[in-house]
C-alpha positions in Angstrom: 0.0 0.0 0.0 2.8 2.1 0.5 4.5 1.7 -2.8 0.4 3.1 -4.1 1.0 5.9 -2.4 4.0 6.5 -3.6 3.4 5.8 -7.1 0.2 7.8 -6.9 1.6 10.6 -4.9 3.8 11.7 -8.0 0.6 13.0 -9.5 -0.5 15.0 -7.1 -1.5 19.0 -7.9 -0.5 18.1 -11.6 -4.0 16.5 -12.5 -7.6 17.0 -11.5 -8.2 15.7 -7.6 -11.6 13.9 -9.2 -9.9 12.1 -11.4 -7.0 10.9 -9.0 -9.8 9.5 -6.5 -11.6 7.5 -9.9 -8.2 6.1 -10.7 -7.4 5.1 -6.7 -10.5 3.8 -6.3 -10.1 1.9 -9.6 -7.1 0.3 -8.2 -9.3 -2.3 -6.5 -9.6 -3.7 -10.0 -5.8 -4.3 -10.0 -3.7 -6.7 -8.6 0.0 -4.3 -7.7 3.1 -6.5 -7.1 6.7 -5.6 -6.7 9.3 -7.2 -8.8 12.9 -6.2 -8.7 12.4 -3.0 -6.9 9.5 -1.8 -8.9 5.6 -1.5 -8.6 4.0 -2.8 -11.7 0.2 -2.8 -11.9 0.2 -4.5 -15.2 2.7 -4.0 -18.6 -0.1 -1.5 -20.3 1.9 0.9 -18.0 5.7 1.7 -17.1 6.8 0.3 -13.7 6.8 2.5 -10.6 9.9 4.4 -9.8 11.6 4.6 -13.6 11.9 7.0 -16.0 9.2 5.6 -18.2 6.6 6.3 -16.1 7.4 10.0 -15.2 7.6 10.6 -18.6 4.1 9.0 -18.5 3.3 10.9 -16.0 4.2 14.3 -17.4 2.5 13.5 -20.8 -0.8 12.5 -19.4 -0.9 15.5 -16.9 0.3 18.2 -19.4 -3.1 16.9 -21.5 -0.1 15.9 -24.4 -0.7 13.9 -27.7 2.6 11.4 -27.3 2.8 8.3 -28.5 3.2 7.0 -24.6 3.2 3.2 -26.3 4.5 2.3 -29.4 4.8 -1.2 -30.9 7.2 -2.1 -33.9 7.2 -5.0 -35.9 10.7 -5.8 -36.5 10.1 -8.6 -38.8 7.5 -10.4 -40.6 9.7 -13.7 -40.4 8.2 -16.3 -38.1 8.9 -20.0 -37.7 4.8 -20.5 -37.2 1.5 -20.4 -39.4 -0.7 -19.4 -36.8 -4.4 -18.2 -38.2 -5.3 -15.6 -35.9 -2.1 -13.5 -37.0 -2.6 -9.7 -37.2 0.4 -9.2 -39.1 -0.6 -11.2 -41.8 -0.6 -10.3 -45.5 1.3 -7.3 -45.0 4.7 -8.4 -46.9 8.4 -9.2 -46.2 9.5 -5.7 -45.7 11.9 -5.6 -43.3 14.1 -2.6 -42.1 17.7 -2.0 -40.9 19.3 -1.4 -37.6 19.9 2.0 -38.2 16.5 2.7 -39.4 15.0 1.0 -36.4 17.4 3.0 -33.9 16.5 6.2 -36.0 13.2 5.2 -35.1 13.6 5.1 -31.6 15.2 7.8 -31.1 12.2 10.0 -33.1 10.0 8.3 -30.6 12.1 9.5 -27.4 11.9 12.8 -28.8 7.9 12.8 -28.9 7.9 11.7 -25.6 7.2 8.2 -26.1 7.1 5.8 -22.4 6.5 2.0 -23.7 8.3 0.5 -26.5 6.9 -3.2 -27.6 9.4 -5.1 -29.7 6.7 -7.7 -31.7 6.7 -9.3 -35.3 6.3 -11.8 -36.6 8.7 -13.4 -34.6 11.3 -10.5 -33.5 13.8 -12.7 -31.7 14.8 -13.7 -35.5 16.3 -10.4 -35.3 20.2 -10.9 -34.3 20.1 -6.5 -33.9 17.1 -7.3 -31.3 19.3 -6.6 -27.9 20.9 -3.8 -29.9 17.4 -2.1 -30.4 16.2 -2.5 -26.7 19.3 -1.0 -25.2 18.7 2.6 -27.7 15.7 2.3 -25.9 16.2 3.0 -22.3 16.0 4.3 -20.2 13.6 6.8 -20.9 11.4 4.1 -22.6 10.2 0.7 -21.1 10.6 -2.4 -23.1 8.4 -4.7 -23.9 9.3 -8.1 -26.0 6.5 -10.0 -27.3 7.7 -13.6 -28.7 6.4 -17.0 -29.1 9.5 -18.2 -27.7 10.6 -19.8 -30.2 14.6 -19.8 -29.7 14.5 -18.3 -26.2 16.9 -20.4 -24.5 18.9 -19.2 -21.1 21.6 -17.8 -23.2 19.4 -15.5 -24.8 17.6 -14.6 -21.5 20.8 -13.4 -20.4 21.6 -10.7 -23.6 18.0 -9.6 -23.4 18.0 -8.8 -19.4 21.5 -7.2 -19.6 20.5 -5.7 -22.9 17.6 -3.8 -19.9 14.8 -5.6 -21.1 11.5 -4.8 -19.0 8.8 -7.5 -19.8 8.9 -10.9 -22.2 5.1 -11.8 -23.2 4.9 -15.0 -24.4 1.8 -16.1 -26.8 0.1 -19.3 -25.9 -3.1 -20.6 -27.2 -4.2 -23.6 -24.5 -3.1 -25.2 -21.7 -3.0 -28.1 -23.8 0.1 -29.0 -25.5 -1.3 -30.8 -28.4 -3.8 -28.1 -28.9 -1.5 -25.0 -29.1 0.9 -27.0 -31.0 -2.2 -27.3 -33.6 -2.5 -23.6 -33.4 1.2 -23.4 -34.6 1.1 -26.2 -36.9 4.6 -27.2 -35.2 4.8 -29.6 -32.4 6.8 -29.2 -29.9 6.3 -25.4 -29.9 4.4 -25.3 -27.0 7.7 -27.2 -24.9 9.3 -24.2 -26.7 6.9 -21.8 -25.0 7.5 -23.0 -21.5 11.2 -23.3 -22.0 11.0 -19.4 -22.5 9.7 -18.8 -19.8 11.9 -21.0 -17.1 14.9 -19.3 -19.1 13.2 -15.3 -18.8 12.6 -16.1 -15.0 16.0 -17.6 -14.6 17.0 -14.5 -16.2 15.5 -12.1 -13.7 13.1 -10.8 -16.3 9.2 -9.8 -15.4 7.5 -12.4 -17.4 4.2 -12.6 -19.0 1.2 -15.5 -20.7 -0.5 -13.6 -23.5 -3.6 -15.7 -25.1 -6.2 -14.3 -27.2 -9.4 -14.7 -25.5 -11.9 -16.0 -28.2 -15.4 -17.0 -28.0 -14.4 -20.5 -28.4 -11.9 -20.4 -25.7 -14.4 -18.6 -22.9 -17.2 -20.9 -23.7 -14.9 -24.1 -23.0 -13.4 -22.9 -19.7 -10.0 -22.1 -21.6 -9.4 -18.9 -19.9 -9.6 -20.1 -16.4 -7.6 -22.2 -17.4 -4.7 -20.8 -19.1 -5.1 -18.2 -15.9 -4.7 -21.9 -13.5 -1.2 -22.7 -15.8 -0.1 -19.3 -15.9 0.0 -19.2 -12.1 1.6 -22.5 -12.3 4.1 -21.3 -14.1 4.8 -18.5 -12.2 4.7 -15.6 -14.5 3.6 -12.2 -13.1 0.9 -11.3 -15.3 -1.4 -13.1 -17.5 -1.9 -10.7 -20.5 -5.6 -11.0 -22.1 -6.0 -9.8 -25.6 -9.7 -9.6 -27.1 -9.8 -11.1 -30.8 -10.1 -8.6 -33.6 -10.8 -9.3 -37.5 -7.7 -8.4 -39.1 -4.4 -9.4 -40.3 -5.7 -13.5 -41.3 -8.6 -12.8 -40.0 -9.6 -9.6 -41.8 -13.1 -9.6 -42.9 -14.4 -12.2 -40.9 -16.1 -10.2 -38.5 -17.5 -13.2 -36.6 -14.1 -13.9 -35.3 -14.7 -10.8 -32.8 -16.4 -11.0 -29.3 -20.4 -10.0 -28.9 -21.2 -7.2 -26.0 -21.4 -10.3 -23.8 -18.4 -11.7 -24.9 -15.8 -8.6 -24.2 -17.7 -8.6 -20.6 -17.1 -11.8 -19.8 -13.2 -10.7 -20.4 -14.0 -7.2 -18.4 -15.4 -9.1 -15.3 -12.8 -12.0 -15.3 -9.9 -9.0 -15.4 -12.0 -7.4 -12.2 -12.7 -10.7 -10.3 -8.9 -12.5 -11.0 -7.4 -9.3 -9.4 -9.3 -8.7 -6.8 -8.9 -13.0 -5.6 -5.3 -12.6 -7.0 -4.5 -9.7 -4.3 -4.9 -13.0 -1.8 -3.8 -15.7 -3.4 -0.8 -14.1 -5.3 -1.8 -15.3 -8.6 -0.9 -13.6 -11.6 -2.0 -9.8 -12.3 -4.6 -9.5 -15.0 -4.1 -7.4 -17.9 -7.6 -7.8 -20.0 -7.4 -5.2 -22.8 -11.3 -5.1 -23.0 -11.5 -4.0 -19.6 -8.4 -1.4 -19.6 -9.0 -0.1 -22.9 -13.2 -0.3 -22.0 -15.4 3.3 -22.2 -15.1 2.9 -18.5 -11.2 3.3 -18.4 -9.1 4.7 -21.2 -10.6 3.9 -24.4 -8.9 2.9 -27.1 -5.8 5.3 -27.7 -4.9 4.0 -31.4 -3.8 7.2 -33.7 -3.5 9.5 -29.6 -1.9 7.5 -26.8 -0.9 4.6 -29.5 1.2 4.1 -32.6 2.4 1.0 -34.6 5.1 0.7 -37.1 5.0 -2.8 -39.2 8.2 -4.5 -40.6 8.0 -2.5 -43.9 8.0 0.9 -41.9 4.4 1.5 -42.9 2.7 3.6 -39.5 -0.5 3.0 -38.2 -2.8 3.7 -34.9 -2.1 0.2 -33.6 -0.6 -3.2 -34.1 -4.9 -4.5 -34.9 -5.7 -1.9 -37.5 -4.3 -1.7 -40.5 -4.5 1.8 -41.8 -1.6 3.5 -43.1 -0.4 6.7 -42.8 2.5 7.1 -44.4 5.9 5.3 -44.0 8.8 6.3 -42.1 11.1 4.6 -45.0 10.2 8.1 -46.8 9.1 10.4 -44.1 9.9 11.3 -40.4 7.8 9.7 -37.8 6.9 12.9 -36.2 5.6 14.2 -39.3 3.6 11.4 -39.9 2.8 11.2 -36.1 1.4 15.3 -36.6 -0.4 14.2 -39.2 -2.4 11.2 -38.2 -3.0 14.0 -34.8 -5.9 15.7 -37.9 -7.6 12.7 -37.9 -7.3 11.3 -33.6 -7.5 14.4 -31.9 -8.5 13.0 -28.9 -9.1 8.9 -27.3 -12.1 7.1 -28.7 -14.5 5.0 -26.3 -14.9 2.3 -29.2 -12.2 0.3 -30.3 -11.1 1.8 -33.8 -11.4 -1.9 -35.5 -14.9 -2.6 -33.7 -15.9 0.0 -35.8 -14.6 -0.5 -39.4 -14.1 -3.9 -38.8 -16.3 -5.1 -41.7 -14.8 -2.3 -44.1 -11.8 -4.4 -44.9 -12.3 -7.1 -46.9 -10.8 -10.7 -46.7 -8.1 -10.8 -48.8 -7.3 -7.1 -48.9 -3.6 -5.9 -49.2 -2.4 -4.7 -45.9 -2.4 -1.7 -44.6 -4.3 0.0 -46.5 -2.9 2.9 -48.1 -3.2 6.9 -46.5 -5.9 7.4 -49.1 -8.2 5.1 -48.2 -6.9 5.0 -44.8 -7.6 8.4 -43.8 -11.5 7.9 -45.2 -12.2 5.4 -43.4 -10.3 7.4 -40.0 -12.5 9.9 -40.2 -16.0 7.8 -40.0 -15.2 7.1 -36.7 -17.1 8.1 -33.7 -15.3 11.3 -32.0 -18.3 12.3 -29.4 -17.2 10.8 -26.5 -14.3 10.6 -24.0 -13.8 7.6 -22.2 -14.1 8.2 -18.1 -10.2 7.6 -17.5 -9.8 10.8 -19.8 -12.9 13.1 -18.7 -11.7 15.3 -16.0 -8.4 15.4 -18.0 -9.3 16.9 -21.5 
């Protein structure tokens, strides 16, 4: 309760006094834990004290359009086939080292906080430790992997490289089933090798699963939750299923209204039984990023640059504006400001979901991209925003 305090009293007399009491009083939804000398509530934020999260802190209270959390595709390589993903049919671009650190130094300069480093498979990447090092500390680092190739030695470059958090994708707590996922056995041994060899490592590690229909009406989210806490990770990352990338047009492969709060109430309840039990913190985007918390921040709080360079609002919509191969990425991140002024309550791709076709080419190019930007819904502000803008 102390480190709370602490973490919240850094915010004191620089934002609204109503909003600080809805965020504290949100915090029952949260499950806080210390690792290696830092609070973390969960990885959609930078850990409590670093510089990461006062520069979070002083872009959210100076009401700021940064690009607080960016992720970047370094590579559209991966050693798996898996049908959910979202990086899908966008090509075999792939940029250089000093293009990437070019990059990440643009996104220091706009005040960026979070850095994810995602791909295809990124650890394919023999720059990858390289690239998380330009990073800090000013940013946090995220790594998210399928673990494929993440043996002890690795662990070791990436934490001495500063690495903050390894996510690692799995799809059931069944070993033959994930491996069908895959369409590689054995990669689901490969999965839990990571992890023994991140925790080995000292790193903060994390399960990421995709929580689909299919998967909450079998009981496959409890449990995934029941191995990840077997495992001991510190967080159990909970993505809600989105029609793009191999799944683009096939709108069906989204959650119903009762679907994403069946994710929102397991984030509430797991926390809240997790701050006694010590089980893994809960990260369920479609409770964080919900109209009763922040929204969806794709385009304002959120940026994603794919393996070709080609910058969009998030890593789950593919809309292009513009590529940083020809332009700098705060010109492009001005630009796409015209059409996100401000954080949406809907998620962008709930939205124009069934606007992109199955088989389209990915992204879509600024044209088309900015047309469809500018049908979405602007009259609302999500709560965790109100008494802010």
């Amino acid at each position: 309760m102390i480190d709370q305090f602490r973490m919240f009293a850094a915010w004191f007399g620089r934002v609204p006094f109503g909003q600080m009491w809805m965020l504290w009083r949100k915090m029952r939804n949260e499950k806080p834990h210390r690792f290696a000398g830092q609070l973390h509530v969960n990885s959609f934020f930078p850990p409590f004290p670093s510089q990461a999260y006062l520069r979070f802190r002083d872009a959210i209270s100076a009401r700021r359009r940064v690009p607080v959390s960016t992720y970047v595709a370094l590579t559209s390589r991966c050693p798996f086939e898996c049908d959910h993903c979202s990086l899908a049919g966008r090509g075999d671009g792939e940029l250089s080292t000093d293009k990437w650190l070019e990059v990440i130094s643009q996104l220091k300069d706009a005040g960026g906080c979070i850095v994810g480093f995602t791909g295809g498979e990124p650890l394919l990447r023999d720059d990858l430790e390289t690239l998380i090092e330009a990073a800090g500390p000013e940013m946090e680092t995220i790594l998210f992997t399928t673990g494929s190739g993440l043996d002890a030695k690795r662990a070791g470059r990436l934490a001495s490289a500063g690495l903050g958090c390894v996510t690692v994708g799995v799809e059931s707590d069944s070993p033959q089933t994930h491996d069908a996922v895959r369409r590689a056995d054995g990669s689901f041994d490969q999965a839990r090798e990571a992890i023994v060899a991140c925790q080995a490592a000292g790193l903060y590690t994390a399960l990421s699963t995709i929580g689909t229909a299919g998967r909450i009406e079998s009981g496959q989210i409890d449990a995934m939750y029941e191995l990840a806490g077997n495992w001991g990770v510190q967080e159990f990352r909970l993505l809600a299923p989105v029609a793009t990338g191999a799944q683009a047009g096939k709108t069906d492969f989204m959650l119903d209204q009762d679907g994403r709060q069946t994710l929102k109430q397991f984030h509430i309840d797991a926390n809240r039984a997790a701050r006694r039990s010590g089980a893994p913190a809960v990260a369920s985007f479609a409770y964080l990023e919900s109209d009763k918390m922040f929204g969806c921040g794709g385009g304002y709080h959120h940026l994603f640059v794919d393996a070709a360079g080609n910058v969009c609002p998030c890593d789950l919509t593919p809309l292009s504006f513009g590529s940083v191969v020809d332009n700098s990425l705060a010109d492009i991140w001005a630009h796409m400001g015209e059409h996100f002024p401000r954080p949406g309550c809907k998620c962008i791709m709930s939205q124009l979901a069934e606007k992109i076709a199955e088989g389209q080419t990915l992204p879509l190019p600024p044209g088309s991209s900015e047309k469809l930007a500018d049908q979405l819904d602007p009259t609302q502000l999500p709560d965790g925003y109100k008494r802010i803008l």
